[in-house]
C-alpha positions in Angstrom: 0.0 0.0 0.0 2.7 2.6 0.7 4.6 1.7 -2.9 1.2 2.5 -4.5 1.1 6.0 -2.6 4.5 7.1 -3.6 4.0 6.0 -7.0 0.4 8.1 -6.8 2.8 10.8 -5.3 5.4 10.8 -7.6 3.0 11.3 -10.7 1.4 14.0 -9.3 4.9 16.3 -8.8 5.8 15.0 -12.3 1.9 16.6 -13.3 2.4 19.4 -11.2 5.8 20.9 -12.1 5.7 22.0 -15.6 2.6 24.5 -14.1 5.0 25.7 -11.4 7.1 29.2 -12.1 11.0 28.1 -11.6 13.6 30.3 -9.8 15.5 31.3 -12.7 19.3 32.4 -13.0 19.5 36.2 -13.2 19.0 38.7 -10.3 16.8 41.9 -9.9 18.6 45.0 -8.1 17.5 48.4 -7.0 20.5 51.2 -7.3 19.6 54.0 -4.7 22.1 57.1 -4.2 21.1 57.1 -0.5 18.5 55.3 1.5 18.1 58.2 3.4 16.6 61.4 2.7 14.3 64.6 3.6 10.7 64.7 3.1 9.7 66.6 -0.1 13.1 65.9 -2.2 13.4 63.6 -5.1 15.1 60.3 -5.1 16.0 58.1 -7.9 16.0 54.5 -8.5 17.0 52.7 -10.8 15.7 49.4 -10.9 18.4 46.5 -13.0 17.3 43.0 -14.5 19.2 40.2 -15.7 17.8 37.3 -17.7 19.6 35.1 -19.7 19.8 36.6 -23.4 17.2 36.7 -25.7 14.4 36.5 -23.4 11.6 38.9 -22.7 11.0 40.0 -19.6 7.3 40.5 -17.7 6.5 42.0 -14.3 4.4 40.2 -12.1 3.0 43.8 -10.8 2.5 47.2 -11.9 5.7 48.9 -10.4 4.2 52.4 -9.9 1.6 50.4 -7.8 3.9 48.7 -6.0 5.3 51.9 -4.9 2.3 53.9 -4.5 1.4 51.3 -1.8 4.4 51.6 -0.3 3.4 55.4 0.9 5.5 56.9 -1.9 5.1 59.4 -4.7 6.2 58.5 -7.9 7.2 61.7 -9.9 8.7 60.2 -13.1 9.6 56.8 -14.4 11.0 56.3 -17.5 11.2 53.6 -19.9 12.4 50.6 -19.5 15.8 50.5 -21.6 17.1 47.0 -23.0 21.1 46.3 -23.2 22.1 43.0 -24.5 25.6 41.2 -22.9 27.1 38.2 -24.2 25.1 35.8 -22.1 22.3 38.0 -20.7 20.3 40.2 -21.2 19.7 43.6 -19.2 16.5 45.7 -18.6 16.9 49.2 -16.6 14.5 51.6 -15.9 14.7 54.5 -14.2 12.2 56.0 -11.4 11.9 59.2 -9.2 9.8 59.2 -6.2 9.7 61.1 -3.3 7.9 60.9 -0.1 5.8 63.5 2.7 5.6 61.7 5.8 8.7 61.4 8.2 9.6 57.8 8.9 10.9 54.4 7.2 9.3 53.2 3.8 9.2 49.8 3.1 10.1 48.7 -0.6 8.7 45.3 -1.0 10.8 42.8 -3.7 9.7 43.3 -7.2 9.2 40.1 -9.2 9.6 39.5 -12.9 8.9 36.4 -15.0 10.3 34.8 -18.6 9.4 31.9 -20.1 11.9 29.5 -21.2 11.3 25.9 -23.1 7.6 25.8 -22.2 8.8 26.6 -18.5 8.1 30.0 -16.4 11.2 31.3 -14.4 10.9 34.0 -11.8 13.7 36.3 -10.8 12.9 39.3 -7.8 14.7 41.6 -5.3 15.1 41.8 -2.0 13.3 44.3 0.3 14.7 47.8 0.1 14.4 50.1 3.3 14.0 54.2 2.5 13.8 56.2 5.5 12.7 59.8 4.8 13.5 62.5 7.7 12.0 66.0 8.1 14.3 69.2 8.0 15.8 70.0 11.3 15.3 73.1 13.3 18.2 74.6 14.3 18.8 77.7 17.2 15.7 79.1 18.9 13.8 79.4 16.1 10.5 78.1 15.2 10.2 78.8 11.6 10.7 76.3 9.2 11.5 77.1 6.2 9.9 75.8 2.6 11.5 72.5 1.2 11.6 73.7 -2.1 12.6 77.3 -3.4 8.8 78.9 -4.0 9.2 80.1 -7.9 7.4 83.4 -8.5 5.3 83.4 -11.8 6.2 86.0 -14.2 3.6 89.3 -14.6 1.5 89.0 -17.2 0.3 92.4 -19.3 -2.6 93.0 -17.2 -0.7 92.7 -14.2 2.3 95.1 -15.3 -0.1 97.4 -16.4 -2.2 98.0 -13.2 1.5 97.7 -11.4 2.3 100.7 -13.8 -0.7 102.9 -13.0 -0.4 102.1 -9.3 2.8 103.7 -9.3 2.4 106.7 -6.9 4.0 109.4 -9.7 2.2 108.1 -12.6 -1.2 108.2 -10.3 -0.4 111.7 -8.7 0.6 112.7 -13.2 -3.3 111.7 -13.6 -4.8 113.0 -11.1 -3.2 116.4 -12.0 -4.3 115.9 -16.0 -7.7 114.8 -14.7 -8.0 118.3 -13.0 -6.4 120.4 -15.7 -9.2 118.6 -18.3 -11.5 120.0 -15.8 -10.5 123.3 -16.0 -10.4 123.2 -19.9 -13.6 122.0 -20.3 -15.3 125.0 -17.4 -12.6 127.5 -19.5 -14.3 126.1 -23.2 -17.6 125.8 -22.0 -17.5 129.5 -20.5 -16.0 130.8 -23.5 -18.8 129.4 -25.7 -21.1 130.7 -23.5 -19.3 134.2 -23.7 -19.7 134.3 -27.3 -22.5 132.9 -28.0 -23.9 136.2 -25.6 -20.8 138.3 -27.0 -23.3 138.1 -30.2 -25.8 139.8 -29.2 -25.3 143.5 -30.7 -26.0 146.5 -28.1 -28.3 147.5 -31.1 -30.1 144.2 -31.2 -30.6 144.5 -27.4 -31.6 148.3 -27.0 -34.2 147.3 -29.6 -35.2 144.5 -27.6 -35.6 146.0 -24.6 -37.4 149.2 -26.1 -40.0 146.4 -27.7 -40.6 144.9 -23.8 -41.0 148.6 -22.5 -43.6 149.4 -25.4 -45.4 146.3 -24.2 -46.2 147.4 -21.1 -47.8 150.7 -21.7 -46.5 152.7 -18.4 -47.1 156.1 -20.0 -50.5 154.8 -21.8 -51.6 154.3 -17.7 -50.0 157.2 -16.2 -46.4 155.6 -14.7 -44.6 158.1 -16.6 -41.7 158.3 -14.2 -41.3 154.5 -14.4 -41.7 154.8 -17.9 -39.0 157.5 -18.3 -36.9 155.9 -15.7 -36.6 152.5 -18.2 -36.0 154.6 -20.7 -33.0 155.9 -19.5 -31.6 152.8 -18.3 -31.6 151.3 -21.8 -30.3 154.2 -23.2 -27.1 154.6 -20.8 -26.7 150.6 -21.1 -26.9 150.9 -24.8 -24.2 153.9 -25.3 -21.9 151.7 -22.6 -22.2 148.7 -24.8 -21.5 150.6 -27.8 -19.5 153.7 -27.0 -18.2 152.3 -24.0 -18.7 154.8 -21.7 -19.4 154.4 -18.7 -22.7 155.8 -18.8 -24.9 154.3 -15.6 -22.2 155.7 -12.9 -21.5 159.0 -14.5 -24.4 162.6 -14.8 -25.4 163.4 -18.4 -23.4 166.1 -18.2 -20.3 164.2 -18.5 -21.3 161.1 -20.6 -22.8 162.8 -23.8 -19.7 165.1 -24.0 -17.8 161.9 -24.7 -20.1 160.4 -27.5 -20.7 163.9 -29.2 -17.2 163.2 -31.6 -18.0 159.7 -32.5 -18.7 159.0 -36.2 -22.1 157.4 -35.1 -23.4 161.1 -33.8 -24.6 164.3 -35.9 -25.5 167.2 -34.1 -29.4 166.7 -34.6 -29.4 163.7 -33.1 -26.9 164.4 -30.3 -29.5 167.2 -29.1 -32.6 164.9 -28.8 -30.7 162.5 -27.4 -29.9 164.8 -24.8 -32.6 166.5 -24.1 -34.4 162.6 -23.7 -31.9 161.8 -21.5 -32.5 165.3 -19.4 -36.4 165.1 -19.5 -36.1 161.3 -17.8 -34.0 162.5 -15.0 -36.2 165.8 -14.4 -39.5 163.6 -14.5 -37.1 160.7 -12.3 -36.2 163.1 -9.8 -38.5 166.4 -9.9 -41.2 163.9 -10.6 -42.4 166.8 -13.5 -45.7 165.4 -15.3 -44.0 165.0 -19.0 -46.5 165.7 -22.4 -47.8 163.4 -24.1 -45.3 164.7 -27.0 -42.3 164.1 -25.0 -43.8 160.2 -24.0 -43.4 159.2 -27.6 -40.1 161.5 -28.7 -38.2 159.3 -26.2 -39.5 156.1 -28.0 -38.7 158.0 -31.2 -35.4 159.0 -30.3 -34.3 156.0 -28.8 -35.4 153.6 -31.8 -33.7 156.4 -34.3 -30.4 156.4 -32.6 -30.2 152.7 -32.7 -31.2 152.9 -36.3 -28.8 155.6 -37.5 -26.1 153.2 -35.7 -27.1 150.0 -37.9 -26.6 152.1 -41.1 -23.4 153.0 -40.7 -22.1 149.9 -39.8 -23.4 148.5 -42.5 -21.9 151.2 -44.1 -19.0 150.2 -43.2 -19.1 146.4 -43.6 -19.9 147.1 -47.1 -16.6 149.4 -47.6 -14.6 146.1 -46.1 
C-alpha cells in the first residue's frame, strides 16, 4: 500500500511541475544614491534586471503600484531601456519618487517572469528600506522654512499694467491731468457761452428792450416816471455797450460830451438825445408830469439812434 502512494505521489509532482514558475538564474537589483533622505526631495532608482539573453522579460505587478502602496510618490519613471551582454540580457529603468511623511518606507521585492522551453522562471529583489527624515530646526527658532525654493510666476500684461498705473507718480501725473481737463472743459464751456452772448449787438438788445417797454404801456396808464426811468436805463446801457462809456455811474453832463465826436453822432441827433436823457432824469427826480409829445419823442429818439447806428455799420461792412 505505501509503494502505490509514492507511485500516486510521484505522478502528481511530475503533473504538477511543468505549471510551477521556476527560480531562474538572473537577479533583480535596486540602485539608490542614498536610502536616506528629507521629506519633499526627489530620489531616484534605478531598478536592473538580468535574464539570460534573448528573453523577454514581464513583471508580475504594476511597479508604480507597488510603490504607490508603499506610501511613496512616484514623480517620473522612464522607460524601461534593454542592453544586450554576451550571455544575458539587461532591462533598466529608471524612477523618481519622493515621499511627505517622516519615517521608514518599506520597498517590497519586485518580481519579474520569462518563459523558457515551455517553463516559467521568476527572478525578484530583496526588500529595500527608504527612510525619509524632516528638515531639522536649528537655534531658537520656530520657523521652518519651505522644502523647495517657491518660484514666483512672471507678470503677465494685465498685471504690469495696473503695477504701472499704481505707481504713486504716474497716479499723482493723472490726477493732475484729470483736473487740468477739468478746468479746460469749465474755461471752453464759459467761452462758448461768452460768445455765444458776446453776439448779441447793443443794437439788437436796445431794440429789444425798447420792444418789452412798449409792451407794457407805463405812459398809456400814467407811470410816466417808471416809464421815463426805463427809458433811460436802456439808453445809458446801450451807449456803454456801444460807445463804451461808462454811462450808468457818471451825470449826463459828463457822458454825452464823450459820444458827441464819435462817427455814429450828428449834431441833430446828439440834441434829442440829450434833451431825452435830461427830460427822464427831471421827470425821475423832480417827478415833473412830461407831455404826451415828449412820452413818444423818447421812443422816437431811442429807436432812431439805434437805427442811424445800424446804417453806418453797415456802411462800413460794405466798404470792407
Amino acid at each position: 500500500m505505501q509503494k502505490y502512494c509514492y507511485i500516486v505521489g510521484l505522478f502528481w509532482l511530475l503533473w504538477l511541475l511543468p505549471n510551477t514558475p521556476l527560480l531562474a538564474q538572473g537577479q533583480v537589483n535596486i540602485l539608490v544614491d542614498n536610502t536616506n533622505f528629507l521629506i519633499g526631495d526627489y530620489l531616484d532608482l534605478q531598478v536592473v534586471v538580468n535574464v539570460p539573453k534573448g528573453k523577454q522579460l514581464r513583471a508580475t505587478a504594476d511597479i508604480s503600484s507597488v510603490l504607490d502602496e508603499a506610501g511613496l510618490e512616484v514623480v517620473d519613471m522612464a522607460a524601461i531601456q534593454q542592453q544586450e551582454g554576451a550571455s544575458s540580457t539587461a532591462f533598466k529603468q529608471n524612477i523618481t519618487v519622493r515621499a511627505w511623511e517622516p519615517k521608514v518606507y518599506q520597498l517590497p521585492k519586485l518580481t519579474y517572469y520569462y518563459v523558457q522551453g515551455g517553463d516559467t522562471f521568476r527572478v525578484h529583489s530583496l526588500p529595500l528600506q527608504l527612510e525619509a527624515k524632516a528638515p531639522q530646526v536649528t537655534g531658537d527658532s520656530v520657523f521652518v522654512a519651505d522644502i523647495k525654493p517657491l518660484i514666483a510666476e512672471k507678470p503677465n500684461f494685465w498685471d504690469s499694467l495696473v503695477a504701472f498705473f499704481l505707481n504713486r507718480f504716474v497716479l499723482a501725473f493723472l490726477i493732475l491731468l484729470f483736473i487740468g481737463i477739468i478746468g479746460f472743459a469749465i474755461r471752453y464751456w464759459w467761452a462758448r457761452r461768452t460768445a455765444q452772448e458776446d453776439k448779441i449787438t447793443p443794437e439788437a438788445w436796445a431794440r429789444e428792450q425798447l420792444e418789452l417797454l412798449q409792451a407794457k404801456k407805463l405812459w398809456q396808464q400814467g407811470d410816466f416816471q417808471k416809464f421815463h426811468t426805463e427809458v433811460s436805463y436802456i439808453l445809458r446801457v446801450y451807449v456803454r455797450g456801444r460807445f463804451g462809456v461808462k454811462a450808468l455811474e457818471l451825470p449826463i453832463q459828463e457822458v454825452l460830451p464823450q459820444i458827441k465826436k464819435s462817427s455814429f453822432m450828428n449834431p441833430v441827433l446828439y440834441d434829442q438825445l440829450l434833451t431825452v436823457l435830461q427830460h427822464a432824469d427831471l421827470i425821475k427826480f423832480a417827478k415833473a408830469s412830461p407831455l404826451e409829445i415828449a412820452n413818444k419823442e423818447a421812443m422816437e429818439v431811442s429807436y432812431l439812434l439805434i437805427e442811424t447806428v445800424e446804417k453806418q455799420l453797415a456802411a462800413k461792412l460794405k466798404q470792407k
